[in-house]
C-alpha positions as CSV (number, residue, x, y, z in Angstrom):
1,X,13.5,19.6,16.4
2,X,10.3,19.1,14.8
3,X,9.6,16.1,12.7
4,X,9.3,16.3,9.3
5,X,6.6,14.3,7.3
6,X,6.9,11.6,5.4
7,X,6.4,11.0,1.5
8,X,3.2,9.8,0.6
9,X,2.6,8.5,-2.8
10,X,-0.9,8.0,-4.3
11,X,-1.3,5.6,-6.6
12,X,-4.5,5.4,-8.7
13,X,-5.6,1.9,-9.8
14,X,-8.5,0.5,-12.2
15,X,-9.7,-2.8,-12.3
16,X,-12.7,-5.0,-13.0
17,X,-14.2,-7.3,-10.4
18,X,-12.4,-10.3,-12.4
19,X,-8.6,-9.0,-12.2
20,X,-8.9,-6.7,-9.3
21,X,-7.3,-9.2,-6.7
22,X,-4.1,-9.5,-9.0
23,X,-3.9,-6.2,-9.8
24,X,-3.9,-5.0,-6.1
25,X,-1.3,-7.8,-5.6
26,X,0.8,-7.2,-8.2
27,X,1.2,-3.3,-6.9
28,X,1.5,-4.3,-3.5
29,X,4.1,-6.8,-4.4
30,X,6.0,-4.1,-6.7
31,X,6.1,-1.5,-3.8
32,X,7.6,-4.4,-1.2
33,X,10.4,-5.2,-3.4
34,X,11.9,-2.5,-3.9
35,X,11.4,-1.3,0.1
36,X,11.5,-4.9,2.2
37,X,15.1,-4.8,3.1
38,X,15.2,-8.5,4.2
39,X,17.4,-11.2,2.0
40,X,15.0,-12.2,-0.7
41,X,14.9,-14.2,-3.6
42,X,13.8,-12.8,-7.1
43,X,10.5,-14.0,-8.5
44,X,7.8,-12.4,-10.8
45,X,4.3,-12.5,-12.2
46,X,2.3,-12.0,-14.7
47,X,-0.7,-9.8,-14.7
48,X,-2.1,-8.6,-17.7
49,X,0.6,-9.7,-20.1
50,X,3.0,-7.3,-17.5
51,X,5.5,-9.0,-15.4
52,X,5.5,-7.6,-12.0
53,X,8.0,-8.4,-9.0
54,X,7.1,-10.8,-6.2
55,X,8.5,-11.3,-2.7
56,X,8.3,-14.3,-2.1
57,X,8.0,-14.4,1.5
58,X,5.1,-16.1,3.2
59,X,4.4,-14.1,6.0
60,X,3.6,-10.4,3.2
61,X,2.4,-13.0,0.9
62,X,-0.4,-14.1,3.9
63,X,-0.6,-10.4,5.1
64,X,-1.1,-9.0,0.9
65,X,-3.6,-11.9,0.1
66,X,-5.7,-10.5,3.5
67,X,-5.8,-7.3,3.1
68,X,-6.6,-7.7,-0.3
69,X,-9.6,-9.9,0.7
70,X,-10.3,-7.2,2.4
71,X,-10.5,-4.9,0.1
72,X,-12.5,-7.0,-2.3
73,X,-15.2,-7.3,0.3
74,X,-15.2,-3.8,1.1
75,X,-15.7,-2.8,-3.0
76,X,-18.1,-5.7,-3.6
77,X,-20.3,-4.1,-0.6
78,X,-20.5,-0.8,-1.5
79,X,-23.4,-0.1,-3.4
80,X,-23.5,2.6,-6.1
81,X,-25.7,3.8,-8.8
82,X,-22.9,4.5,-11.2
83,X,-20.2,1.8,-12.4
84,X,-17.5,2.2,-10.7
85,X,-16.8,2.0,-7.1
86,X,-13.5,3.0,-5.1
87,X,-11.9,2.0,-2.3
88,X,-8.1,2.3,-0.8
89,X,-5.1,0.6,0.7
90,X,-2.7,2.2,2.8
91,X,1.1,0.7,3.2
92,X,3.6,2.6,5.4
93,X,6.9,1.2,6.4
94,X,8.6,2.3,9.7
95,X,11.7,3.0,11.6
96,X,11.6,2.3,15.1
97,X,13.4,4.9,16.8
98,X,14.0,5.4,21.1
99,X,11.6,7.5,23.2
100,X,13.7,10.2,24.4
101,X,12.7,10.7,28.2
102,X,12.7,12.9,30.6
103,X,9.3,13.8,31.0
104,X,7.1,14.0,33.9
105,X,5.1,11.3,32.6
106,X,2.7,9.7,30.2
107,X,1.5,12.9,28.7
108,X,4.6,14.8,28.4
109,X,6.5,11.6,26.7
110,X,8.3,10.6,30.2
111,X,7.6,6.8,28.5
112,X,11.0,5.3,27.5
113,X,11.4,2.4,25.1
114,X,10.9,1.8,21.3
115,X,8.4,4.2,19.3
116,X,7.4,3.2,15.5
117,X,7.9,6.5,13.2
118,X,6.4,6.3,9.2
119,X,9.2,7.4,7.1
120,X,7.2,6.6,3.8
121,X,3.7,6.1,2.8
122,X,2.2,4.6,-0.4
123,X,-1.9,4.7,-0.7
124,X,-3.4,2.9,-3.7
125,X,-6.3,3.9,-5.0
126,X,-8.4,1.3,-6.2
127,X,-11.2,2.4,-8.8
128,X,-13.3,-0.7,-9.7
129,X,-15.7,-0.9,-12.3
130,X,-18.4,-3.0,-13.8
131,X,-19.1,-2.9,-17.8
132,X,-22.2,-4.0,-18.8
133,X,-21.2,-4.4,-22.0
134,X,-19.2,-6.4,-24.1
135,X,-17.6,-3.2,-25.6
136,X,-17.1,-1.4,-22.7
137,X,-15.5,-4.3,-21.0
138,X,-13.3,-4.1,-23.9
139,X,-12.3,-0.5,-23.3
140,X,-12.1,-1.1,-19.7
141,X,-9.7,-3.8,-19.8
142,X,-7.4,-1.9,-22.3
143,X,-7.5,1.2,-19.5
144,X,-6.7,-1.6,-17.1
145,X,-3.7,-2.3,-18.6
146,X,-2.5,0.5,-19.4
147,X,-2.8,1.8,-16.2
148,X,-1.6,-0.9,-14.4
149,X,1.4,-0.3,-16.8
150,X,1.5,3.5,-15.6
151,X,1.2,3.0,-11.8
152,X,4.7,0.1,-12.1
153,X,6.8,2.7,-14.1
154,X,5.8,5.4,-11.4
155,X,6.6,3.2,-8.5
156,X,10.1,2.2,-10.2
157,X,10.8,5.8,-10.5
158,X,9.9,7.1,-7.6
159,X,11.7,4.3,-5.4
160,X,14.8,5.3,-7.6
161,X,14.1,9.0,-7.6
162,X,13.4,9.0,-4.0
163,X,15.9,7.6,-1.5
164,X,17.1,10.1,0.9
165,X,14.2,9.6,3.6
166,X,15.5,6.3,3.9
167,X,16.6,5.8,7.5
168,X,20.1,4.3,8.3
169,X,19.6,0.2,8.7
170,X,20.8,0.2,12.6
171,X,19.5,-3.3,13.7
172,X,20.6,-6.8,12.9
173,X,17.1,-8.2,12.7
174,X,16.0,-9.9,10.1
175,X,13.5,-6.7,8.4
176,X,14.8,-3.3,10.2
177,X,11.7,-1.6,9.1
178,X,8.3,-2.4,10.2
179,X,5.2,-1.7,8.1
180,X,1.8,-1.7,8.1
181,X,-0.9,-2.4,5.2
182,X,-4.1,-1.3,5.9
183,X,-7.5,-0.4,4.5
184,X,-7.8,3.3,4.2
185,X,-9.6,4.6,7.6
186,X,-10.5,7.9,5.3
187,X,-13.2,5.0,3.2
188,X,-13.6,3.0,6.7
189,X,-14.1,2.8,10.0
190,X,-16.2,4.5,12.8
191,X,-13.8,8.0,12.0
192,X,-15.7,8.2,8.6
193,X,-18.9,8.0,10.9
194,X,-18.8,11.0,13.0
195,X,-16.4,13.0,10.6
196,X,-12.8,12.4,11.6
197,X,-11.3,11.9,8.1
């Protein structure tokens, strides 16, 4: 049977280089809440006037706060003529599933034990940009808002729209599904390099 893909939703961000590292957060932590399975308690916060859901775990809060340091870094070193700069963040969640065996080996799958397989995929798009004036960081900070305001109503309706892909919860363990945030391997990396993405 062959596998079938999983949903991947793109997510298109603006920010300046003074909210950026809320905004990203305050996505991050939207998507999490409504897909970390784990018993949490409710909290929220405020970014641009919106209030936004928060996990408060400390471990995702850690792994969120890194990878958005990341992120930062990789934006605030890119160079580029024009105003605006773009980078991207990848956050897939996982069921782990058993390796069916039977092969003759390593390259035919003969391995046995637990394989990791995406069942959903969110990358956010993160367009930052630089006014140089006091008008246009006006206008940019009402776009901000408003999109930041856009990209929370499409998450809520596409985690409420979408739950079918959703794989049974089969384990006792604490989170069932693992994930992964990462920078986008598309913007970095040695594949960008020699052409692989």
């Amino acid at each position: 049977m062959e596998q079938r893909k999983p949903p991947q939703h793109i997510l298109d961000v603006f920010a300046d280089p003074t909210c950026v590292k809320d905004i990203v957060r305050g996505i991050l932590h939207t998507i999490f809440f409504h897909r970390y399975f784990p018993c949490i308690r409710p909290s929220s916060i405020e970014v641009l006037d919106l209030t936004l859901p928060l996990v408060a775990d400390p471990e995702l809060e850690t792994l969120i706060d890194t990878r958005v340091g990341q992120l930062i870094r990789q934006l605030s070193s890119t160079s580029s003529p024009k105003s605006s700069v773009r980078g991207s963040l990848v956050v897939q969640f996982f069921e782990k599933k058993r390796r069916k065996g039977g092969g003759l080996g390593w390259f035919t799958g003969g391995a046995k034990g637990d394989e990791e397989v995406c069942w959903e995929s969110w990358c956010l798009e993160v367009t930052l940009a630089t006014p140089k004036t006091e008008i246009e960081r006006t206008k940019v900070m009402k776009a901000i808002g408003s999109t930041l305001q856009k990209t929370a109503m499409k998450i809520i309706t596409l985690v409420n729209r979408d739950k079918d892909h959703i794989p049974p919860i089969t384990t006792s363990e604490t989170n069932p599904f693992p994930f992964h945030i990462d920078l986008d391997p598309r913007v970095e990396g040695w594949g960008k390099g020699i052409g692989m993405y």
